[in-house]
C-alpha positions as CSV (number, residue, x, y, z in Angstrom):
1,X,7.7,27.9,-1.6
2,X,5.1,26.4,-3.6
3,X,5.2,22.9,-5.3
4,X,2.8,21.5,-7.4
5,X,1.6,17.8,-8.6
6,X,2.1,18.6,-12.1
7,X,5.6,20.0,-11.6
8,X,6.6,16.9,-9.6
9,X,5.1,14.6,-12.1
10,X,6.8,16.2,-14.9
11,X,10.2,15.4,-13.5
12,X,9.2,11.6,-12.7
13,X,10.9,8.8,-13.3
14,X,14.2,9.5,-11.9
15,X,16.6,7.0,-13.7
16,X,16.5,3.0,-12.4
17,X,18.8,1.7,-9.9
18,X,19.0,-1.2,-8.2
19,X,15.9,-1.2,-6.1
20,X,13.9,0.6,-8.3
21,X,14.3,-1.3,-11.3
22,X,11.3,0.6,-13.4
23,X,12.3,4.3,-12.2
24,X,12.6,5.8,-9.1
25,X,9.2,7.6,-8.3
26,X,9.9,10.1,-6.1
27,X,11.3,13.2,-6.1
28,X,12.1,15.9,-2.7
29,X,11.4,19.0,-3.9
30,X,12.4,20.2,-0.1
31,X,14.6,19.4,2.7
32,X,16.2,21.7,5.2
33,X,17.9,18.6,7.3
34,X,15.2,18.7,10.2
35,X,12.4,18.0,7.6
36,X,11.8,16.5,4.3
37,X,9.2,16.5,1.6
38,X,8.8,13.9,-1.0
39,X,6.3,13.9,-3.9
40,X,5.9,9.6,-4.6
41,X,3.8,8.5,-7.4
42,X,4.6,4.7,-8.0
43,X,3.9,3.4,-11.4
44,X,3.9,-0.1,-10.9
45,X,5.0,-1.5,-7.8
46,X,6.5,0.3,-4.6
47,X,9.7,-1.1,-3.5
48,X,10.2,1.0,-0.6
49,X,11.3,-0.2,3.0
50,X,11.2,1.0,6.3
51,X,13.1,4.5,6.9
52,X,14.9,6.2,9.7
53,X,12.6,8.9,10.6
54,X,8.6,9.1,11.4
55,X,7.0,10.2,8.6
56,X,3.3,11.5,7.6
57,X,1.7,10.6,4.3
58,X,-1.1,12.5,2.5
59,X,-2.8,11.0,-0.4
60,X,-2.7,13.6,-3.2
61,X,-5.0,11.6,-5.4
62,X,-5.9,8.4,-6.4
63,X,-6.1,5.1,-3.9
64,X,-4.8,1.9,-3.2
65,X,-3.7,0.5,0.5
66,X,-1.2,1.3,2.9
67,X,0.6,-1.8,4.6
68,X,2.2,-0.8,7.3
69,X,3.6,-3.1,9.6
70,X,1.9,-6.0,8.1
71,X,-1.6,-4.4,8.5
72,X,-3.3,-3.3,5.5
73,X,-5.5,0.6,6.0
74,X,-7.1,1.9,2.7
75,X,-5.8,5.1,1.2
76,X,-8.1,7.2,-0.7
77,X,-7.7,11.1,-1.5
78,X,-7.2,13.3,1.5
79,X,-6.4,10.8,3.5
80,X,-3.5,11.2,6.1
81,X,-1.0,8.5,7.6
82,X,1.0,8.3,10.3
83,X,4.2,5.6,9.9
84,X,6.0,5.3,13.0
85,X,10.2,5.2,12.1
86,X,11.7,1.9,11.0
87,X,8.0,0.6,10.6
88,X,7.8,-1.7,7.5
89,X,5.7,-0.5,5.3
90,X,4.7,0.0,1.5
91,X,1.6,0.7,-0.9
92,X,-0.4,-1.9,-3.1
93,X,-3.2,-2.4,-5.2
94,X,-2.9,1.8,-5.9
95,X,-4.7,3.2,-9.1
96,X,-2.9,4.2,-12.1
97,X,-3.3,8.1,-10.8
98,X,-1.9,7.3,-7.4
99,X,0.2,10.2,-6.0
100,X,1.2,10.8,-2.2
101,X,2.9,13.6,-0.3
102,X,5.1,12.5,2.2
103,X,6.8,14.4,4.9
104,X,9.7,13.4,6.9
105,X,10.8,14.4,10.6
């Protein structure tokens, strides 16, 4: 199965909640309970927290920096991370074209 950026954009925002108070910026076009994929293009800030499962992120396009535990690493197209489960981490300072794939296991 083939996803694209555009596609994924094209569905983003999802509507506001409470800790996504702008939109929520992510979509998973796949999931087959083992694995999940999840487009995340943040517009203005990400709110996101530490999760359950390791997880892998490649930069699609743009930049900005990854904080993960507290430690800041620069994220620049075709870059790939590694975010160890229930590690605290979240994106800053990301350009306006900031996109990530992010794949959880």
């Amino acid at each position: 199965m083939k996803f694209t950026i555009d596609e994924c954009l094209a569905k983003l925002p999802l509507e506001a909640n409470e800790k996504w108070p702008d939109g929520v910026w992510d979509i998973e076009p796949h999931s087959d309970g083992e694995i999940s994929m999840v487009f995340f293009a943040p517009e203005k800030t990400d709110h996101q927290t530490s999760h359950e499962q390791n997880e892998y992120y490649f930069i699609a396009r743009g930049s900005g920096t990854l904080v993960i535990d507290g430690e800041p690493k620069r994220a620049e197209t075709g870059d790939a991370f590694f975010v160890r489960a229930n590690s605290s981490h979240h994106f800053e300072n990301f350009t306006d074209d900031f996109a990530t794939w992010a794949v959880f296991f």
